[in-house]
N, C-alpha and C positions, 0 to 999 in steps of 0.2 A: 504494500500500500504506500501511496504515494504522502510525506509528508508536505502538509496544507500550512502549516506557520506561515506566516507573513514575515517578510523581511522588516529588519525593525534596525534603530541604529538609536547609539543614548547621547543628547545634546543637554547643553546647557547656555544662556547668556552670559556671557562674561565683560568684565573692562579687561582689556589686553595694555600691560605698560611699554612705554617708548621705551627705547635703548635708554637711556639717560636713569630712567626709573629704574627699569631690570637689573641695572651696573648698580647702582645703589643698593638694592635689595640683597644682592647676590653678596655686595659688600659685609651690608648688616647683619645676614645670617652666618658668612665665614664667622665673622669676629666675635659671634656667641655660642654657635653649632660645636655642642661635642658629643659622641656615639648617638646621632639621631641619623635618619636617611632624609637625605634631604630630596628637595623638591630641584627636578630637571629644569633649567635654566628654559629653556625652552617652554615650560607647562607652568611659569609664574601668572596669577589673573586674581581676578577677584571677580565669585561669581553674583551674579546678581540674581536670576531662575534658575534653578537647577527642573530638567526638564524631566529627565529620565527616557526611557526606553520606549521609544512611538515606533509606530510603523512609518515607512516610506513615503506613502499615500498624503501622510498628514504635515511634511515637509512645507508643502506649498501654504497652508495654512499657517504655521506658525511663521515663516517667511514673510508673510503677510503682516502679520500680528507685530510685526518689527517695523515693516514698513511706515505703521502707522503712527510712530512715537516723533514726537514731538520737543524738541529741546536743542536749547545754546549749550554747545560746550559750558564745561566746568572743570574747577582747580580742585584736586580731590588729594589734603596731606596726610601722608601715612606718620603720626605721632610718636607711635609706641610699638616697644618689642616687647614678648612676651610668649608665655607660656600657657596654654589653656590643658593644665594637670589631667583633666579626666580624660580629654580625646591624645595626649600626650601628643599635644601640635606646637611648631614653633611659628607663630604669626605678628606680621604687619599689621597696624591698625591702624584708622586713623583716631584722635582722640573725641574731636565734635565733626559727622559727618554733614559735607555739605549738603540743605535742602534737595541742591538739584540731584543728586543721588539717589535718594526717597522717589523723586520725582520720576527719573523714567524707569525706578522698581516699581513702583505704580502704576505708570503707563503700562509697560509690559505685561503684568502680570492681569489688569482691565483688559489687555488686548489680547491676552491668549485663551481668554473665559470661550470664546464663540469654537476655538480648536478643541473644547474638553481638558484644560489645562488647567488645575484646581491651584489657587495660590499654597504654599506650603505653611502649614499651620505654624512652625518655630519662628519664632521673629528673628527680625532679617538682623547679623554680628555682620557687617562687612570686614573683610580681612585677608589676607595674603597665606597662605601656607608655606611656608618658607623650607619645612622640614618634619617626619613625623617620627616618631619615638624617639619624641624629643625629651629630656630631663628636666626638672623646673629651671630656672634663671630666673633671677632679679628682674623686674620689669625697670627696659631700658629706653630713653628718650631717643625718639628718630626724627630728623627734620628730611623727609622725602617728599617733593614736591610730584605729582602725578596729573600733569594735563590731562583730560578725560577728552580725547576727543574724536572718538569713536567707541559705539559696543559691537561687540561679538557674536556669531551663532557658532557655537564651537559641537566639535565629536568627541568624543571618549573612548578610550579602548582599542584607538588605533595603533599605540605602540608596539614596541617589541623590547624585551628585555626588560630585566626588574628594577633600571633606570633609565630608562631611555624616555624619551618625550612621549609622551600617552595622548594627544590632544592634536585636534587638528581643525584650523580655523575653517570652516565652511562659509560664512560670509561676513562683511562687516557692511554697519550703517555709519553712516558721518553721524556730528550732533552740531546741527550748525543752524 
């Protein structure tokens, strides 16, 4: 018998950081990273929906749902280093997120209701992963400046190897 599964693929929106941002980050977690795995230079972002596992089909619809957001770039500072103990993550943060943030998590998450796309009940931490089985650390001050000026429709699961970049940009929108 013929298997009937539909092809499916697991997305998520993201901000994706400039080189400038990246080289910083990448900076920040050398200088505190001890026995933890860190995160592939390449798969640094901050998500903003996490989408999960759709079929195919429904590509054009959430494609859509992007289409339709609405916003001026914005300056988005990553404050703080730290350690979140229970998920034993090492993450960027920023201290006070800027509104427009909220704003097209907002957007997107209104515009993906019509695809079947349920906003995710945990409230939204924005943050960078920088590293995971990570050990606690001192929460440490970062001054990372992160022009925001495109988001993401990203893949998951495309990599290879137990470091190798996992993520792979599918499309992006300006924010202009």
């Amino acid at each position: 018998m013929k298997d009937e599964r539909r092809a499916s693929i697991r997305l998520f929106f993201a901000l994706w950081p400039d080189a400038a941002a990246r080289t910083a980050l990448l900076e920040a977690r050398d200088g505190a990273m001890q026995d933890a795995r860190p995160t592939h230079p390449d798969d640094l972002h901050l998500t903003l929906v996490f989408i999960g596992d759709v079929e195919l089909d429904r590509l054009g619809c959430i494609e859509a749902a992007a289409d339709d957001v609405v916003l001026d770039g914005f300056e988005l500072m990553l404050e703080q280093l730290e350690t979140w103990p229970r998920q034993r993550l090492l993450v960027a943060s920023p201290g006070e997120p800027p509104p427009a943030l909220f704003n097209l998590l907002s957007q997107l998450q209104q515009n993906l209701l019509p695809c079947g796309i349920q906003p995710e009940p945990r409230s939204f931490r924005p943050h960078v992963t920088l590293a995971r089985k990570a050990p606690k650390i001192q929460r440490r001050v970062l001054n990372i400046p992160w022009p925001a000026r495109e988001f993401v429709l990203v893949r998951s699961g495309v990599g290879g190897g137990s470091n190798g970049g996992g993520y792979q940009v599918l499309r992006a929108w300006p924010l202009d």
